[in-house]
C-alpha positions as CSV (number, residue, x, y, z in Angstrom):
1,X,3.4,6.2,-1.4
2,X,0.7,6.9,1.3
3,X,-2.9,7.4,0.3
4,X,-5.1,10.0,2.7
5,X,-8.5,11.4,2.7
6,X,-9.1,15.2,3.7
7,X,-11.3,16.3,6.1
8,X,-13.7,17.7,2.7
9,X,-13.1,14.4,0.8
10,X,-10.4,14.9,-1.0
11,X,-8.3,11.6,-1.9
12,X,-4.4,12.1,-2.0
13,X,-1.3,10.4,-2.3
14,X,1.8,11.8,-0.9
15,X,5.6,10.2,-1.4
16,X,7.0,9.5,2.1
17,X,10.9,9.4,3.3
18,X,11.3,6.0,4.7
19,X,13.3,6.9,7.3
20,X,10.7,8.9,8.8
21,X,7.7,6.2,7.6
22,X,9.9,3.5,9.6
23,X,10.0,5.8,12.7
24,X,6.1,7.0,12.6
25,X,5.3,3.1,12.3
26,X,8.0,2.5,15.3
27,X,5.9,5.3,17.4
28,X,2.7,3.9,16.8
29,X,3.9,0.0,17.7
30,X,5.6,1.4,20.9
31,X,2.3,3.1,22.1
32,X,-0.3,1.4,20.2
33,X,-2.5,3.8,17.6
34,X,-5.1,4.6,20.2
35,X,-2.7,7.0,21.5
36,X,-1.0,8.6,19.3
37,X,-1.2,11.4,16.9
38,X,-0.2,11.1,13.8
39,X,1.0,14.3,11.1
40,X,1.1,14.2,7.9
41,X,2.8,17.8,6.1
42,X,3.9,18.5,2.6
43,X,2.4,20.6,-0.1
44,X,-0.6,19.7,-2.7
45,X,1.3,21.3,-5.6
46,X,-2.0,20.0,-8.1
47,X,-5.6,18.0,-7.0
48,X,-4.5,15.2,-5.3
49,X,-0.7,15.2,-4.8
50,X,1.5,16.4,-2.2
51,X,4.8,16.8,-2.2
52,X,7.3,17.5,0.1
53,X,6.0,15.4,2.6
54,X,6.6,14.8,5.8
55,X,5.2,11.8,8.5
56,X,5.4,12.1,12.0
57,X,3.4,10.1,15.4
58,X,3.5,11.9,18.5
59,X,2.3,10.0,21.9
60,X,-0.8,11.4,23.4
61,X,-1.0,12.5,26.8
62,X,-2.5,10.7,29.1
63,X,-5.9,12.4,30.2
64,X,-6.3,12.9,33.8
């Protein structure tokens, strides 16, 4: 179970596959998490609890 904080505050918790939790935390070793982006998606069915959810990192591009 992840915990996140909205942009307005709210405070949510949000069951995660592990398959995809292993290969978000995989990204962010690979590329360090300065640089890369990192998605959570589901849906807040009540106040606090999303379901559905879905974890992703994606590398930054380099600026330049």
């Amino acid at each position: 179970v992840l915990q996140v904080t909205t942009e307005g505050g709210v405070k949510a918790s949000a069951k995660l596959n592990p398959k995809s939790y292993r290969k978000t935390l995989e990204t962010i070793r690979e590329h360090g998490p300065d640089h890369v982006a990192v998605i959570l998606q589901g849906r807040m069915v009540k106040l606090g609890e999303i379901v559905d959810a879905g974890i992703s990192a994606l590398p930054k591009q380099p600026k330049g």
